[in-house]
C-alpha positions in Angstrom: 31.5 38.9 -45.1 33.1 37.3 -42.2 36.8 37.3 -42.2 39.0 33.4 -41.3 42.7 32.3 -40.9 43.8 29.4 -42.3 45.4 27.8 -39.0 47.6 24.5 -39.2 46.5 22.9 -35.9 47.5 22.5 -32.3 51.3 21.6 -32.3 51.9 22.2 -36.4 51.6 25.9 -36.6 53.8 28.3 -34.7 50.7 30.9 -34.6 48.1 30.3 -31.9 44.5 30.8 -31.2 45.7 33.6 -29.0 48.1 35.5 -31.5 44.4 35.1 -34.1 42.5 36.4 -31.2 44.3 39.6 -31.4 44.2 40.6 -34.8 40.9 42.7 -35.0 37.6 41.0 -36.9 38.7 37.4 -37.3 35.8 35.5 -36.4 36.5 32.0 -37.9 39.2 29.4 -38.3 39.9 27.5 -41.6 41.4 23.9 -40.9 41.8 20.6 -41.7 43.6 17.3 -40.3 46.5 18.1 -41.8 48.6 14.5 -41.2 45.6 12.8 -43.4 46.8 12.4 -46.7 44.1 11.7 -49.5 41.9 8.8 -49.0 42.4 8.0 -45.7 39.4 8.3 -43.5 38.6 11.2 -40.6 37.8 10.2 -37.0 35.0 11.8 -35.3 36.8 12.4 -32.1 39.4 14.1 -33.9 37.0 16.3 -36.0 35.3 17.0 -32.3 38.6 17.9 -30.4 39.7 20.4 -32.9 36.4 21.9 -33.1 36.2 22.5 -29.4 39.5 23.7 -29.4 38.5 26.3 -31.9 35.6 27.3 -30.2 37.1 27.5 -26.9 39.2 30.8 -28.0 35.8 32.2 -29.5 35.9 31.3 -33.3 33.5 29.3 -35.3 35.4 26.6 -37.4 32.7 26.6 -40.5 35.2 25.6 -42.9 37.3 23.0 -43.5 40.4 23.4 -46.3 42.3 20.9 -47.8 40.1 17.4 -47.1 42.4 16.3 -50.6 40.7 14.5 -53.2 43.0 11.1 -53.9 44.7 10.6 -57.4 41.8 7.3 -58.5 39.4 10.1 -58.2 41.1 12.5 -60.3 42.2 9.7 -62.7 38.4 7.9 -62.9 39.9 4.4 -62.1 38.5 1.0 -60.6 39.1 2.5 -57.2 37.3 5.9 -57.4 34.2 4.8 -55.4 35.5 3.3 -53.0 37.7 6.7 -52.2 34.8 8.7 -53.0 32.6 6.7 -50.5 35.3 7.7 -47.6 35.2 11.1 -48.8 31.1 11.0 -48.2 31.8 9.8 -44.8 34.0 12.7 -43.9 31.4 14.9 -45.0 28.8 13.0 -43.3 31.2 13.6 -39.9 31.6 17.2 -40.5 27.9 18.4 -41.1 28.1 17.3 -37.8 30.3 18.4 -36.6 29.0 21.8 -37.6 31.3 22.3 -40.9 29.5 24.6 -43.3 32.1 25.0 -46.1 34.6 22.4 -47.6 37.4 23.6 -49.9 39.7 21.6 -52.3 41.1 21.0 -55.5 41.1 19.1 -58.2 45.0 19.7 -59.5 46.7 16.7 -60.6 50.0 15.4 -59.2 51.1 19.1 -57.9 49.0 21.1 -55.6 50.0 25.3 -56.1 53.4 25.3 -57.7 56.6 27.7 -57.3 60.0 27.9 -58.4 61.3 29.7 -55.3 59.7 29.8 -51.9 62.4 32.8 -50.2 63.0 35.2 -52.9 63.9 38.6 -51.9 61.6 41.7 -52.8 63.2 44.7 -52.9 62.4 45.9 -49.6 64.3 42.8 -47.7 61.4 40.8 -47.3 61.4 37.3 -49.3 57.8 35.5 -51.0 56.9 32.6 -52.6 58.1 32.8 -56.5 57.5 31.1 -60.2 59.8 31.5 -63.0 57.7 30.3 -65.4 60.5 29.3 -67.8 62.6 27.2 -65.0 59.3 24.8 -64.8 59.0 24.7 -68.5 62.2 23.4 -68.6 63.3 21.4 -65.4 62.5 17.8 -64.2 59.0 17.7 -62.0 61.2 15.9 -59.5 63.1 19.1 -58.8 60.0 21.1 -58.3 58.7 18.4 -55.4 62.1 18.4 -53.8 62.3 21.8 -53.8 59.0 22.4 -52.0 59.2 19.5 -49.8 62.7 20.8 -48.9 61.5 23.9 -48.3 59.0 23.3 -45.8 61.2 23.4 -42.6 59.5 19.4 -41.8 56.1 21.1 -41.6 53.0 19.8 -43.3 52.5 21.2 -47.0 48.7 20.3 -48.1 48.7 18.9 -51.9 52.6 17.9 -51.2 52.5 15.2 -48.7 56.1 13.4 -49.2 54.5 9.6 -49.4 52.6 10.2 -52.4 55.5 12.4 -54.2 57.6 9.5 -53.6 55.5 8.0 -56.2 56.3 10.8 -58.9 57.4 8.9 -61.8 54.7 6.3 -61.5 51.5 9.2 -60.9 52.9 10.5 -63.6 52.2 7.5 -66.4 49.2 7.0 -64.5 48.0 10.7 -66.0 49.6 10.2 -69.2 46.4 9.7 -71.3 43.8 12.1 -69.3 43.3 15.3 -70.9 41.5 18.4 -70.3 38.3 16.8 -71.1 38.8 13.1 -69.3 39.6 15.4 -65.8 36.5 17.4 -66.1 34.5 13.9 -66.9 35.9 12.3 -64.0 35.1 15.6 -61.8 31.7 15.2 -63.1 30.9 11.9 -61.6 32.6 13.0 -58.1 30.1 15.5 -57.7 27.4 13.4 -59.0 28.0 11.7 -56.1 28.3 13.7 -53.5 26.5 16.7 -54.3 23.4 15.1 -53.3 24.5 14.3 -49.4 25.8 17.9 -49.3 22.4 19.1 -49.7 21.1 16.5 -47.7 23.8 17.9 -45.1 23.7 21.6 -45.4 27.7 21.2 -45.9 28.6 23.2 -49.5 31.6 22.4 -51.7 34.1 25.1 -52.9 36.6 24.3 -55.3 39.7 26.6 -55.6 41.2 27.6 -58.8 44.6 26.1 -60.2 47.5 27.6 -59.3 49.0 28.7 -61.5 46.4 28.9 -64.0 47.9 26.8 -67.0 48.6 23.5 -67.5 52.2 22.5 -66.2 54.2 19.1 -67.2 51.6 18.4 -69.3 49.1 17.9 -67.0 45.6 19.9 -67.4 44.5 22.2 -65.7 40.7 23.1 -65.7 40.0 25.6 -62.8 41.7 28.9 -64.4 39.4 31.0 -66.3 36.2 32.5 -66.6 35.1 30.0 -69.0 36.7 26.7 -67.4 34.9 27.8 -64.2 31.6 28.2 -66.0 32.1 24.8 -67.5 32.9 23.3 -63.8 29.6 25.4 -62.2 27.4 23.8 -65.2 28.6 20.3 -64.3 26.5 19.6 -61.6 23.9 22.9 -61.4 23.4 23.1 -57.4 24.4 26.1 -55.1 25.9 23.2 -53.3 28.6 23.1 -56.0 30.3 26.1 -55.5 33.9 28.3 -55.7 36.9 29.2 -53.6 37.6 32.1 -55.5 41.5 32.8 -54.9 42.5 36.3 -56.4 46.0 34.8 -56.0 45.6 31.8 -58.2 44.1 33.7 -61.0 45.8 36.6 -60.8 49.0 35.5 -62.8 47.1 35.6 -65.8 46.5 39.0 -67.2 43.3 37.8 -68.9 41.6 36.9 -65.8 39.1 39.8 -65.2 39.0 39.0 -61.7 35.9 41.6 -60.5 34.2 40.4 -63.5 35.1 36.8 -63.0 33.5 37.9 -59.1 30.2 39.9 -60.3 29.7 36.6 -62.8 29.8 33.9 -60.5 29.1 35.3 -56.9 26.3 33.6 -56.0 28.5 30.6 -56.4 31.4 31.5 -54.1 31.4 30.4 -50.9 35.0 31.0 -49.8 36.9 33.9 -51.1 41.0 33.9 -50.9 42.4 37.5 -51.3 46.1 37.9 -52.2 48.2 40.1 -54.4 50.8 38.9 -57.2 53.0 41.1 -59.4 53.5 40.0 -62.8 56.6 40.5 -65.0 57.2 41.0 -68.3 58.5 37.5 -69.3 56.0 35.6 -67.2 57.1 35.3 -63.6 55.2 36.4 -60.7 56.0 36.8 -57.4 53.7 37.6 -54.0 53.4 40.5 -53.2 51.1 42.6 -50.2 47.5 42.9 -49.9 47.6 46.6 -50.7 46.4 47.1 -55.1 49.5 49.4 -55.9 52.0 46.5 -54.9 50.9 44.1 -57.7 48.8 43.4 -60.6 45.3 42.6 -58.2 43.3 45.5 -57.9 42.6 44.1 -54.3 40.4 47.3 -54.1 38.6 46.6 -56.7 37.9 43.2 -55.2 36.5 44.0 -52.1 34.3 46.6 -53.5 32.6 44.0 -55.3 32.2 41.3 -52.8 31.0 44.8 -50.6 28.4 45.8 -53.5 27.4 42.2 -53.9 26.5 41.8 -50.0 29.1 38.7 -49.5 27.8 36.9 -46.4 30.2 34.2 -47.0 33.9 33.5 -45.9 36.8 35.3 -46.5 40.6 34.8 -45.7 44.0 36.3 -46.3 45.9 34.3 -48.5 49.7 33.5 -48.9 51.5 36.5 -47.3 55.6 37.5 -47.8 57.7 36.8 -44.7 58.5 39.4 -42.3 61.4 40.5 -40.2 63.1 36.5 -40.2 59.8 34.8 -39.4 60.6 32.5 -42.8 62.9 30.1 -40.0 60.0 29.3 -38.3 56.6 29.5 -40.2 55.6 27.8 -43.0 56.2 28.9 -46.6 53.7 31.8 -47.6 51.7 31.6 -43.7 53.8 34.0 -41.6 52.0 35.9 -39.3 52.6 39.7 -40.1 51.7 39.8 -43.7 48.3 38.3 -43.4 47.8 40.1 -40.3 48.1 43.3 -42.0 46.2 41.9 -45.0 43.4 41.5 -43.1 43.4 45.2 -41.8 43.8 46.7 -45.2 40.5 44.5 -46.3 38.8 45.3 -43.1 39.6 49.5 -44.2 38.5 49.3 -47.3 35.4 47.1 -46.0 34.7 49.4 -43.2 34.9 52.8 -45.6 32.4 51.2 -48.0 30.3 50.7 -44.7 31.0 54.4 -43.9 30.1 55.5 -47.3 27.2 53.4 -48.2 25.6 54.7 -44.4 26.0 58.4 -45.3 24.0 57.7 -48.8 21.6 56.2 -47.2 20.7 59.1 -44.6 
């Protein structure tokens, strides 16, 4: 296992290399170009200069989240192949570059969505928030202006405010594709670059939908164990491969999540590890890394990547603000919380160590 940070980039995130550096086992720094919005193309220099920035403080940059898959992809239009050939080239640039592992998603119109990106928990810290019967009833619009609004100017991957602007019009572009027509038109983007990935040594990890059910009528086909076996059997290559967010799945009580893990784990290249407490009606909110606070047996979920061997990536993800850092940082990526999800992980890693040493003598 080798524990990551998702880091925003020199001058867009308010945590440095040097706060990372001192927060015990991090070895590697997920990033991305995160002014590019989907379908515009990466420049090598750029790829290079973050890279070296990265390894300059001693981390590896292997993986790369958020390189966004653009909405003619999605939708299986006249244009897909010419945004799928840019998305090749980028790939191309960061084999080179020494990229190992590429995450992204495949969520139409809205990237992860919430309802409320500062409510309070009852010990005076606030989290990111989804009331599920708010979004069944409320205009989409709302939703984008409440995220976008709530993102203190920063960049929001999957929310980028030029293509929102075009709300009403992405959504009659998706008013005919269906559950079925979005996994088809998945099916031919990995048809095509599945190939140069192995060529490349570079594998792909889709991340689940969050949340896991369709929203606005739009489909959502990343959210269950048998909609991920479905996505695996599309194109059979280990190149073709999972993000497997305990976060995103988590909100639905059916998800097995261990099970979902022991199924599928020689498929998952990136794991995301957060908690989310589930209420009676529906709602969830994020909660801490540590099992008892939610409904994510987080235990449970490191002992299986531990049992399993896990030799790939692993990151904290979405934390709750601590102590007023919500006026600075952006929503769900303060520093505290996922610092202190990372040493909870790294216990319960290190006492499986401990344990499995001492059987062994």
């Amino acid at each position: 296992m080798q524990m990551t940070w998702r880091w925003y980039g020199i001058n867009n995130d308010d945590i440095t290399l040097d706060h990372i550096r001192q927060i015990p086992g991090v070895t590697g720094i997920v990033w991305s170009l995160h002014d590019k919005v989907a379908g515009e193309v990466w420049e090598e220099d750029r790829i290079k200069e973050t890279m070296d920035h990265i390894r300059s403080k001693g981390f590896n940059g292997d993986v790369v989240e958020s390189v966004n898959i653009h909405d003619d992809i999605k939708l299986g239009n006249e244009n897909r192949d010419k945004h799928i050939d840019i998305y090749i080239d980028t790939i191309r640039k960061l084999a080179k570059a020494g990229v190992k592992v590429i995450c992204y998603n495949f969520m139409p119109v809205f990237d992860w969505t919430r309802t409320n990106l500062y409510q309070e928990l009852e010990d005076g810290s606030n989290a990111l928030y989804y009331e599920k019967k708010l979004v069944e009833g409320i205009n989409p619009k709302a939703i984008a202006d409440l995220i976008l609004g709530g993102a203190g100017g920063k960049t929001m991957p999957g929310w980028e405010p030029e293509r929102l602007g075009k709300l009403e019009e992405l959504f009659e572009c998706y008013k005919d594709v269906d559950e079925d027509t979005l996994f088809e038109n998945l099916r031919y983007f990995l048809e095509r670059i599945i190939p140069v990935c192995e060529e490349v040594d570079v594998k792909m990890a889709i991340h689940p939908d969050d949340p896991p059910w369709p929203i606005f009528g739009l489909p959502r086909i990343i959210r269950s164990r048998d909609h991920i076996r479905r996505f695996l059997d599309l194109v059979d290559s280990p190149y073709n491969g999972l993000t497997l967010c305990t976060g995103s799945l988590g909100p639905n009580k059916a998800n097995d999540i261990p099970a979902i893990i022991r199924e599928f784990g020689d498929r998952i290249h990136f794991a995301h590890i957060r908690n989310v407490r589930i209420y009676e009606n529906g709602d969830f909110i994020e909660v801490s890394h540590r099992a008892k606070d939610g409904n994510v047996d987080t235990v449970e979920v490191v002992k299986v990547y531990h049992e399993m061997g896990f030799k790939g990536y692993i990151r904290p993800d979405h934390g709750r603000h601590l102590w007023g850092e919500e006026k600075n940082c952006r929503p769900g990526y303060g520093l505290y919380d996922r610092a202190m999800g990372i040493m909870y992980m790294l216990g319960v890693w290190d006492l499986l160590d401990k344990q499995k040493e001492e059987e062994q003598r």
